[in-house]
Structures are given as C-alpha cells and as structure tokens.
ZAKOLFI-325766 format. One record per residue: x, y, z negated of N, C-alpha, C in turn; residue number from 1. Coordinates in pm, 1 decimal, decimal comma, m for minus. Example, Ala and Ser with C-alpha at 12.3 -4.5 7.8 and 13.67 -1.06 7.14 Angstrom:
<recs>
     n_xx     n_yy     n_zz    ca_xx    ca_yy    ca_zz     c_xx     c_yy     c_zz resi
   1319,0   m569,0   m780,0   1230,0   m450,0   m780,0   1320,0   m330,0   m780,0    1
   1285,0   m225,0   m708,0   1367,0   m106,0   m714,0   1290,0      3,0   m787,0    2
</recs>
This chain:
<recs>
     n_xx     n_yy     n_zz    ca_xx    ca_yy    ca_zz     c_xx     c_yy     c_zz resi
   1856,4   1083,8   4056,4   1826,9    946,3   4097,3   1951,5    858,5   4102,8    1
   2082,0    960,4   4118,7   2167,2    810,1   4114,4   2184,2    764,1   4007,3    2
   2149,3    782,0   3893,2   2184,7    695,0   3803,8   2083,2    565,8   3776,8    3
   1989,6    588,4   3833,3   1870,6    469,6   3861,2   1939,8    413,9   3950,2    4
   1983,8    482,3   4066,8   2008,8    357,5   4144,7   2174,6    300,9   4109,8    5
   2215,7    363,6   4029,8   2327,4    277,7   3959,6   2323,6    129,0   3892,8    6
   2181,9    185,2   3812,2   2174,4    108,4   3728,5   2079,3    m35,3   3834,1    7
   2064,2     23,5   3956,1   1978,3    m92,7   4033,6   2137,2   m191,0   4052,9    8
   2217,6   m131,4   4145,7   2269,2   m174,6   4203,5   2388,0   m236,5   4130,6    9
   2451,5   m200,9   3943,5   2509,0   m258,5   3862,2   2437,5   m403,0   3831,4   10
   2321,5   m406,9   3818,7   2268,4   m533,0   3767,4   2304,6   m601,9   3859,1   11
   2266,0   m547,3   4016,3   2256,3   m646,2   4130,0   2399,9   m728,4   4126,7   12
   2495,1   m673,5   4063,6   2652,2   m724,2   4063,5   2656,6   m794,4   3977,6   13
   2623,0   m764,8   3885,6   2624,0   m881,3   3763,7   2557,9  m1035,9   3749,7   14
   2429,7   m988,3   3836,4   2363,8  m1147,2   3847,9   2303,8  m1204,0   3892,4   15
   2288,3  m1110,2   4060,8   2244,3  m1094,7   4180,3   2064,3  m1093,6   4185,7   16
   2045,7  m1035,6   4081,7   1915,2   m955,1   4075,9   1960,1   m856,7   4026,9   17
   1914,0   m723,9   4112,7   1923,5   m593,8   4026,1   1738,6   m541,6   4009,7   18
   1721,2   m504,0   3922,0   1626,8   m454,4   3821,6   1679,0   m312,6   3767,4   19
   1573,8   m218,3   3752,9   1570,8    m97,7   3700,1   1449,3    m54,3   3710,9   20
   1431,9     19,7   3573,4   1279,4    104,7   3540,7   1292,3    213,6   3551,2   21
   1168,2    278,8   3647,8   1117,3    416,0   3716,3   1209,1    428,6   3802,7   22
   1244,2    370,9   3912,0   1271,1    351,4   4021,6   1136,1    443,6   4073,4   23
   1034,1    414,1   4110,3    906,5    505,7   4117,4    899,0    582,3   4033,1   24
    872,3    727,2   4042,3    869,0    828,1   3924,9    701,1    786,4   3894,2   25
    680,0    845,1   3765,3    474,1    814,0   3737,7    405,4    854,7   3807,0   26
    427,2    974,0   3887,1    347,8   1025,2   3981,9    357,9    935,8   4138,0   27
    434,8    963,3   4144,3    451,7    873,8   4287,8    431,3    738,1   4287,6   28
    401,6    656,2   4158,9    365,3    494,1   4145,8    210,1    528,0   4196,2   29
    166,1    623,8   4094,1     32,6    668,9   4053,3    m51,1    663,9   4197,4   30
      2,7    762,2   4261,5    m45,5    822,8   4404,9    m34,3    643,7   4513,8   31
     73,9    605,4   4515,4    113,5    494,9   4591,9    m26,8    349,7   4572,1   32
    m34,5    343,8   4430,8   m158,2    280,3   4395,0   m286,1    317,6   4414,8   33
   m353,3    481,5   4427,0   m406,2    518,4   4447,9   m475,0    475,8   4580,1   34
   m331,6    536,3   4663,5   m338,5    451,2   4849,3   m386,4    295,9   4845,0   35
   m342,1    232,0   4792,8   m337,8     84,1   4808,5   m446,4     46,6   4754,7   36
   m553,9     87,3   4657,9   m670,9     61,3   4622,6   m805,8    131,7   4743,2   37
   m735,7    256,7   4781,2   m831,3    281,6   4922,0   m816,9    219,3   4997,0   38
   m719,7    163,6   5060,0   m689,4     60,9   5157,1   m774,4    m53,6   5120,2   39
   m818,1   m102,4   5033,5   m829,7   m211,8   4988,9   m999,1   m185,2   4975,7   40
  m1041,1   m119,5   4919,0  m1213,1    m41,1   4931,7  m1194,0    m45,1   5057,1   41
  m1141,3    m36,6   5183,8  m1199,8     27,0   5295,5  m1160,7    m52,6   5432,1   42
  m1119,1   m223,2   5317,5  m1092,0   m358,2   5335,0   m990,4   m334,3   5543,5   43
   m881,2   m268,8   5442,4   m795,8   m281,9   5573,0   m688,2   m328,3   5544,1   44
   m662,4   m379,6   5422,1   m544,2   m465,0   5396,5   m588,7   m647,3   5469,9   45
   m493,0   m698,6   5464,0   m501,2   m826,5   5549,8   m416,7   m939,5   5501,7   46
   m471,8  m1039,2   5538,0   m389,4  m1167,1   5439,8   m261,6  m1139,7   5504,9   47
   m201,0  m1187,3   5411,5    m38,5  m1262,5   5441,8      3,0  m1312,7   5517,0   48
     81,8  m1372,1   5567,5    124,9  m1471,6   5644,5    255,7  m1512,5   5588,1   49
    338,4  m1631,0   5672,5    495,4  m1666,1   5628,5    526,5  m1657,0   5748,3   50
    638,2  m1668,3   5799,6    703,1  m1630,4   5906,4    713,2  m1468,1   5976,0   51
    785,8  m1500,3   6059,0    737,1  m1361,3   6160,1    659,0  m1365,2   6267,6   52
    669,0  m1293,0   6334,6    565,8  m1215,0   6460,0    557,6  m1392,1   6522,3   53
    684,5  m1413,4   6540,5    678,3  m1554,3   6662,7    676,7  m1646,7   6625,2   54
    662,7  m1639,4   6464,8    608,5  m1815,5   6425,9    544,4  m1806,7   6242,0   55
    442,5  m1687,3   6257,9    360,3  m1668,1   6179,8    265,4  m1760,6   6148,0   56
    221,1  m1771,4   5993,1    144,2  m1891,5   5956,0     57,3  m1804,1   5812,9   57
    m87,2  m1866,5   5833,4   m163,8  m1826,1   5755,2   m220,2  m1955,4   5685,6   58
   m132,8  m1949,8   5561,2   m198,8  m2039,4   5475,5   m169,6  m1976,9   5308,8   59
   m340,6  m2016,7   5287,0   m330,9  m1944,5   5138,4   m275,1  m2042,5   5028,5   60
   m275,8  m2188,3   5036,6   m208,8  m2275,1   4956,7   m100,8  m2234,9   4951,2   61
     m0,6  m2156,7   5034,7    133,4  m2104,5   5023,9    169,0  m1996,8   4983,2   62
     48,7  m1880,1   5021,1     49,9  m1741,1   4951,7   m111,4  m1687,0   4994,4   63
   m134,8  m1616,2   4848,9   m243,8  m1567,2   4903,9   m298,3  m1441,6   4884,2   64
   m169,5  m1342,2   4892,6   m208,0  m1224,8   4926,7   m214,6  m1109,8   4970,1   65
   m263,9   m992,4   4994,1   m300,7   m917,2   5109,0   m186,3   m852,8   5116,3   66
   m200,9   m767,6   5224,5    m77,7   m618,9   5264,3   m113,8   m541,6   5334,9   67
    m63,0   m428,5   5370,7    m83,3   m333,0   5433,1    121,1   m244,6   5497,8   68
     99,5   m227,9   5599,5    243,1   m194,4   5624,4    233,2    m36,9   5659,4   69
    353,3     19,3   5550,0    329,2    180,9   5548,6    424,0    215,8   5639,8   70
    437,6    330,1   5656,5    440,8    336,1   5810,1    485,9    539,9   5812,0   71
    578,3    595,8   5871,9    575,6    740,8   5879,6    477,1    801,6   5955,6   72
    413,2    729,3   6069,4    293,8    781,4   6144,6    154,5    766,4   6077,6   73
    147,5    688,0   5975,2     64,3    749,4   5860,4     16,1    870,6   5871,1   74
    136,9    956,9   5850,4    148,3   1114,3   5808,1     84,0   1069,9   5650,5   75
    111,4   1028,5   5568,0     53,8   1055,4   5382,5    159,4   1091,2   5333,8   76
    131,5   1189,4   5270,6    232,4   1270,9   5164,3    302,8   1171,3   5074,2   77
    246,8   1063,5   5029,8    248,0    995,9   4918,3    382,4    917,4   4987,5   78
    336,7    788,5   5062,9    395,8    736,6   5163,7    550,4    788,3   5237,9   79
    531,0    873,8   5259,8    635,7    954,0   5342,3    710,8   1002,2   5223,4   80
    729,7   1033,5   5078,1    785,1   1092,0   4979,5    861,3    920,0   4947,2   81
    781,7    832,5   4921,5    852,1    698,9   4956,0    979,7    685,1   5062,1   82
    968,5    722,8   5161,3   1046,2    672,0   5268,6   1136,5    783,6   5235,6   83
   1146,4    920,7   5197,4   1243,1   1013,3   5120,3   1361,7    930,1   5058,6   84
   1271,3    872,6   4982,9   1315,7    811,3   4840,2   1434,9    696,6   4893,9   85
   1373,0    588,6   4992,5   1442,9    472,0   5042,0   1537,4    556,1   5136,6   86
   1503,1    652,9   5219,2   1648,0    704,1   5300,8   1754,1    734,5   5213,8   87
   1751,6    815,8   5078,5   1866,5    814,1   4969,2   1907,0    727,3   4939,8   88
   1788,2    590,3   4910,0   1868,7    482,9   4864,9   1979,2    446,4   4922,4   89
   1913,1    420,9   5045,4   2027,6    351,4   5150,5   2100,8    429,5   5202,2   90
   2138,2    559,0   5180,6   2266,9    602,1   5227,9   2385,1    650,7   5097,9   91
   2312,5    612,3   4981,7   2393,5    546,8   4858,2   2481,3    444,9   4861,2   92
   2353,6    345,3   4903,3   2410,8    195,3   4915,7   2528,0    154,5   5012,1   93
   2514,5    252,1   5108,6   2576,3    223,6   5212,5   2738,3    313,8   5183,0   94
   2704,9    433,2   5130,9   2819,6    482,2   5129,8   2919,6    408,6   4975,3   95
   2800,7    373,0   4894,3   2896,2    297,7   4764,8   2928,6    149,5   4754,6   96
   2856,3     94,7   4887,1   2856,1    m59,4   4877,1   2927,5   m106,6   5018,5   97
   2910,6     m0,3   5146,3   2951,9    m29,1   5206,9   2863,2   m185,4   5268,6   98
   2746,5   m152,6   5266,9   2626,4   m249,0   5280,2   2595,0   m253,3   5472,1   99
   2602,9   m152,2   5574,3   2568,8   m125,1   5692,4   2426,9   m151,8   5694,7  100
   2360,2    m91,9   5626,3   2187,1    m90,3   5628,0   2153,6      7,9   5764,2  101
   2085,0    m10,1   5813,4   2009,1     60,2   5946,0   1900,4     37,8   5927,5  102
   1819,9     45,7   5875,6   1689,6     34,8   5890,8   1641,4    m35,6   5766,0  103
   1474,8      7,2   5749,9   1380,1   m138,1   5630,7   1235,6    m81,7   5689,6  104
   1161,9   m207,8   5587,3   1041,1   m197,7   5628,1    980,2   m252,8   5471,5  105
    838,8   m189,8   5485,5    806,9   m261,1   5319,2    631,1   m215,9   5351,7  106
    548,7   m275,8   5271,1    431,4   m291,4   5271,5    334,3   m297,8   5158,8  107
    274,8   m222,3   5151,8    150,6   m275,3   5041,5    125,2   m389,9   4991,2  108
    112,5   m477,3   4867,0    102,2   m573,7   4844,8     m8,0   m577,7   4755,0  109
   m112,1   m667,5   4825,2   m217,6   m672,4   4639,1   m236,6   m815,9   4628,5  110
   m233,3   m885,8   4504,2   m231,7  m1015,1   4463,1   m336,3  m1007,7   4392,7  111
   m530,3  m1051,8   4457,5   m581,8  m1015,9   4351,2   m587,4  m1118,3   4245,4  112
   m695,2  m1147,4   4154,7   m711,6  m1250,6   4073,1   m695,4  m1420,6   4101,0  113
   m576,5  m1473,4   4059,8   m591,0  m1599,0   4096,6   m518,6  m1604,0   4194,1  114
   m444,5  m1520,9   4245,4   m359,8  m1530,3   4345,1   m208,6  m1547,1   4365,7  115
   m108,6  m1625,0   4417,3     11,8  m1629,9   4401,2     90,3  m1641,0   4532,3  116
    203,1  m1695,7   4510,5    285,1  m1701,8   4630,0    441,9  m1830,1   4634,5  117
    387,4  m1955,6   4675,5    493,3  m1999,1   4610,6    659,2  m2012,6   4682,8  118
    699,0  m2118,1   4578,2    864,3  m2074,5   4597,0    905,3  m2067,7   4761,2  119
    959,4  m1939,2   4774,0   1020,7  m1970,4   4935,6   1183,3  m1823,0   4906,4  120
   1201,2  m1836,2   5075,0   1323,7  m1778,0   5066,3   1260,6  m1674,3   5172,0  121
   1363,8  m1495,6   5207,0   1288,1  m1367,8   5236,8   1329,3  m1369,2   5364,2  122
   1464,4  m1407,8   5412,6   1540,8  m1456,2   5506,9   1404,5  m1481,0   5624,2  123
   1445,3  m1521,6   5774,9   1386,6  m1576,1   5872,5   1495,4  m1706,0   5911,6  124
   1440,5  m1778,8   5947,1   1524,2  m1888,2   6027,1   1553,3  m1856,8   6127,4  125
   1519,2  m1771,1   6232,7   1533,7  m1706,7   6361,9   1586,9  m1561,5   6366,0  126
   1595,7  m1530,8   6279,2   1622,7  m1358,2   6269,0   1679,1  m1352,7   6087,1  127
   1804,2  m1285,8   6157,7   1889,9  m1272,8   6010,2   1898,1  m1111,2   5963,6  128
   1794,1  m1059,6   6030,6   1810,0   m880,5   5992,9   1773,2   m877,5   5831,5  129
   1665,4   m900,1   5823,2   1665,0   m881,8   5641,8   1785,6   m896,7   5569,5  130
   1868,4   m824,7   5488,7   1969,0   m843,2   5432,5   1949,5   m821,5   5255,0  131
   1843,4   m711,0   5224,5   1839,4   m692,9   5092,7   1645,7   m701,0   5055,0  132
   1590,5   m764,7   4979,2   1466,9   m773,6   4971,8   1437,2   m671,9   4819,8  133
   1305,7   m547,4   4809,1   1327,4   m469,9   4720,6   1171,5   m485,9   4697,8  134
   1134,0   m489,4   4617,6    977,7   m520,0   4543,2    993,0   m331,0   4422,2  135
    856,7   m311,7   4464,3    813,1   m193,7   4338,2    701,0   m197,1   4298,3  136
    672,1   m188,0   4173,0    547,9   m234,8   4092,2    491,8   m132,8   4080,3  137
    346,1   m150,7   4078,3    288,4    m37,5   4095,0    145,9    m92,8   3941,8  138
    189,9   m188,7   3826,5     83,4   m182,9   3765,2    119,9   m134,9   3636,4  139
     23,6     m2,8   3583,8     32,8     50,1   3437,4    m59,8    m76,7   3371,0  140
    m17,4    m61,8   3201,9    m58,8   m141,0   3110,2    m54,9   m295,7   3153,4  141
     56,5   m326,4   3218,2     75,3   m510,2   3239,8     84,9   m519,7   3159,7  142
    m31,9   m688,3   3056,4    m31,4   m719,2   2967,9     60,1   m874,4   3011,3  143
    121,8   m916,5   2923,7    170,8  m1069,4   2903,8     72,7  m1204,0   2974,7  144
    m31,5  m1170,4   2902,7   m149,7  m1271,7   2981,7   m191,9  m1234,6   3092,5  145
   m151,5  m1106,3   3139,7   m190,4  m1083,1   3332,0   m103,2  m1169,7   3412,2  146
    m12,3  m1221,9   3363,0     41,0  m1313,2   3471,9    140,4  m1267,0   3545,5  147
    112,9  m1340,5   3676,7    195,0  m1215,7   3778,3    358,7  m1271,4   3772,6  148
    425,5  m1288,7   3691,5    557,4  m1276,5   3703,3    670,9  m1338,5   3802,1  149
    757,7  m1248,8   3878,4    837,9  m1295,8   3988,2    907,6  m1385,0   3882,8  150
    936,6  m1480,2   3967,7    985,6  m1621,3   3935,7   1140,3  m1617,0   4015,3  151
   1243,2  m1602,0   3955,1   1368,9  m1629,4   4077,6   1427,2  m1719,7   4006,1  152
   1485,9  m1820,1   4108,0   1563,8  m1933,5   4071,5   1667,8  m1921,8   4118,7  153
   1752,5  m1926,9   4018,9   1922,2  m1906,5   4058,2   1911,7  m2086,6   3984,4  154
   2017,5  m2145,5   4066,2   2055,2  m2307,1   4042,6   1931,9  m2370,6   3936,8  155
   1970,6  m2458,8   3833,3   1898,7  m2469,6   3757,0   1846,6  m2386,0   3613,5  156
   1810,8  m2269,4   3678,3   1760,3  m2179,2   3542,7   1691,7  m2108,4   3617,3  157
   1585,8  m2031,6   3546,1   1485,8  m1929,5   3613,0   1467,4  m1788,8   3556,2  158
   1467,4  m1733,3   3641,9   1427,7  m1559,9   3569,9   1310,4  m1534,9   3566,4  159
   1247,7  m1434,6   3475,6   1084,4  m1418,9   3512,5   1101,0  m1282,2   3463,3  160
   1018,3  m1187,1   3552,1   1024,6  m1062,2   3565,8    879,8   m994,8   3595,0  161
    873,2   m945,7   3508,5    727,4   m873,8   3494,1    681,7   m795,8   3564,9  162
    610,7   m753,1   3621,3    551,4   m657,2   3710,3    489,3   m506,9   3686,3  163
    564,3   m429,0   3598,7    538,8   m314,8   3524,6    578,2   m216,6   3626,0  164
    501,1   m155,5   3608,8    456,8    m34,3   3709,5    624,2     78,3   3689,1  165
    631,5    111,1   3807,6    814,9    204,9   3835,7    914,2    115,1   3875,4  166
    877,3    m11,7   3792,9    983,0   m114,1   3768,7   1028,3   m135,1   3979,5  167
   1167,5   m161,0   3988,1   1222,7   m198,4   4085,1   1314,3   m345,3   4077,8  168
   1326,3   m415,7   4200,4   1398,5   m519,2   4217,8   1446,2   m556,2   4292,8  169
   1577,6   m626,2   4309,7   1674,6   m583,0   4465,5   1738,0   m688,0   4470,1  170
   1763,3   m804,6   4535,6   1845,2   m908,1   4581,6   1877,5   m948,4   4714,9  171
   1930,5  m1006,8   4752,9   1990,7  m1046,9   4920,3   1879,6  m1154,5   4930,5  172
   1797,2  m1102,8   5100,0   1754,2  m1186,0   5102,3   1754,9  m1363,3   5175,2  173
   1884,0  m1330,7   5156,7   1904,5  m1469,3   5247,8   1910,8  m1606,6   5115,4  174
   1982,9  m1533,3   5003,4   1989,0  m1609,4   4889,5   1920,7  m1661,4   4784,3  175
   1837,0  m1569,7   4756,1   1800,7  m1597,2   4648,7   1625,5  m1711,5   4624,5  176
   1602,9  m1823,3   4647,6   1411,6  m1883,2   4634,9   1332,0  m1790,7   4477,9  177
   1272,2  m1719,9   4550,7   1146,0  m1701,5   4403,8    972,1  m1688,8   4502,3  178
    963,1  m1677,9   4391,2    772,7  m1695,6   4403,2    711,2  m1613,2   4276,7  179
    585,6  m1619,4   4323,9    515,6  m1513,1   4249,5    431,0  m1583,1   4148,1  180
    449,7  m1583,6   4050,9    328,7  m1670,1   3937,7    182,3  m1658,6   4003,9  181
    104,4  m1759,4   3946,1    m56,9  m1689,4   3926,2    m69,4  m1597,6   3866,2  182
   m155,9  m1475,8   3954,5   m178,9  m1349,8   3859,1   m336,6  m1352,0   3806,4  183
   m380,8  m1347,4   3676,2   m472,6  m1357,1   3578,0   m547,6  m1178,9   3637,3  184
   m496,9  m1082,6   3708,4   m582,0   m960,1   3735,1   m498,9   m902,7   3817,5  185
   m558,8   m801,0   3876,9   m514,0   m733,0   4045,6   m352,2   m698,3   4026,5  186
   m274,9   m736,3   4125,6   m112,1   m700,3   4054,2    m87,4   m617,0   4244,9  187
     m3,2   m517,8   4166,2     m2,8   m414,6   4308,3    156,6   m381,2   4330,1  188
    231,1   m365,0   4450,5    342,5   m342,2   4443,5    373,6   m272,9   4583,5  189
    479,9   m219,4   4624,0    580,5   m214,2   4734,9    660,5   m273,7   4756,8  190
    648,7   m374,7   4884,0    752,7   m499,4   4902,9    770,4   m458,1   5023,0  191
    909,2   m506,5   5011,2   1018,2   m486,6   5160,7   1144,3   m536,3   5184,0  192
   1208,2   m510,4   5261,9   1349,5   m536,0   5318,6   1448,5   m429,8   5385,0  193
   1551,1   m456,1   5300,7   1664,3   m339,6   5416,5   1734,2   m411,9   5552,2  194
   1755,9   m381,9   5628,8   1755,9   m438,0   5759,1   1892,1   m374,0   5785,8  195
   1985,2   m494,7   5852,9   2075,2   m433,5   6055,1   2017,9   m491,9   6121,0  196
   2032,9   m392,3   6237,4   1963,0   m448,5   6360,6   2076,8   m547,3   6424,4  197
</recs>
C-alpha cells in the first residue's frame, strides 16, 4: 500500500489535490457498496446537512444527499477492514508528512439521481479540526454521461474528477471550494476528514 499512498500524497504536493486509483482494493469497494445499498433498502441513511452538530442546516437546494456514519461499534468486517486501512494511512502521513493527525471520521455517501451538492468549503467556521478531506468512490462502470463529477476550484480554473470506483481523493480542508456535479444515476462513495483534536 505505500506506494498508493505515495502516489496519493505526491499528487497532493504537486497541486493540492491528491488522487490515486485502488486506493480501495475491488473487494473491499465491492463489500463497502454492498453495505451502503443495505443501508439504503433498509432506509437508514439520512439527508445531509451543512454545518455541524451546533449550527446544522437541512437544505436540499444546497445538497441533496444521504449518509450514513461508519463507525467501529458497527462491528462489520467490511467497515472495520476500512478503518485498518485509514489507521496506516495516517500513521504514514504522519510519520512522512509530519501532518499531527489524531483522529477522522467519514461516512457513507449516496447521491441518488438528480442529486448534487453545491460549491462550498469542508472546513467549519467554529471548529478548525478537519485538516485533510478524503472522498472514496465506490462506483464500477462510471459512464461519462452519469455525471457526478467533483468539481474543485483552484483560482480561476476547475478540476473535474470522476467518480470511479477505488478511485481516492485528498486535499486540506480548509482550502480548497468544490461541489459535486448533478449526478444522471446513484453515485456512492466514502467521505471524510482527518482530524486534531
């Protein structure tokens, strides 16, 4: 794995998005989607919101879609092989970047049809713990016309980044405004943040 996460954390230097494919191995995207479609049959995922706990806002003109927050008291094999995965990350990151990560949190994401999220920043205005924001795609066969694509705006130019299943993505989140296109069919991911307390 370190050379995936080399290759995460080289991009991230070069142009303050880092990107890398199979970040999720096929099995573990596979299984992770698996979860997130039962969740979703068994309608326990839940809208969105913006803000946090103390000044949370539910509006779908701004984003409109669901989550679910995974969690080690879960107990899922699937889930918990995830949080494996992110404890290596971050004691990579930390020992090669010298980053002081303590902690993250990340959540189920489903964007179904017609659904987006527009431009904002990952940051809190009240709470500066989020430090690195990491998205993982969880859709096989993304076609071009599914939509979907993270939108990041660095000054005046834009990146657009597809949502292909393994695929990973890593920027600071205090910096960087993106948003999520309209997605044309169900787009599924793992979204989160690395945290100091």
């Amino acid at each position: 794995m370190e050379n995936i996460f080399n290759k995460l954390i080289d991009s991230f230097i070069q142009d303050k998005v880092g990107v890398t494919e199979n970040f999720l191995n096929e099995s573990l995207a596979f299984h992770l989607k698996e979860n997130l479609v039962g969740l979703f049959k068994s309608k326990l995922l839940r809208p969105a919101g913006t803000g946090n706990d103390q000044l949370v806002v539910h509006n779908k003109l701004l984003r409109s879609d669901m989550i679910y927050w995974l969690d080690r008291k879960n107990n899922n094999r699937w889930e918990n092989e995830f949080f494996d995965l992110m404890d290596s990350f971050v004691s990579y990151l930390n020992s090669s970047c010298y980053t002081g990560i303590t902690g993250y949190e990340f959540h189920y994401t489903l964007y179904e049809k017609g659904s987006f999220y527009t431009r904002h920043i990952d940051q809190f205005g009240n709470n500066a713990s989020r430090q690195y924001s990491m998205i993982m795609y969880l859709n096989a066969d993304w076609q071009e016309q599914d939509g979907g694509e993270l939108c990041i705006h660095h000054g005046n130019s834009l990146q657009h980044i597809t949502p292909v299943n393994g695929k990973s993505v890593f920027f600071k989140s205090s910096e960087l405004e993106h948003e999520v296109l309209l997605s044309n069919a169900p787009r599924m991911s793992i979204t989160g943040w690395l945290k100091i307390n």
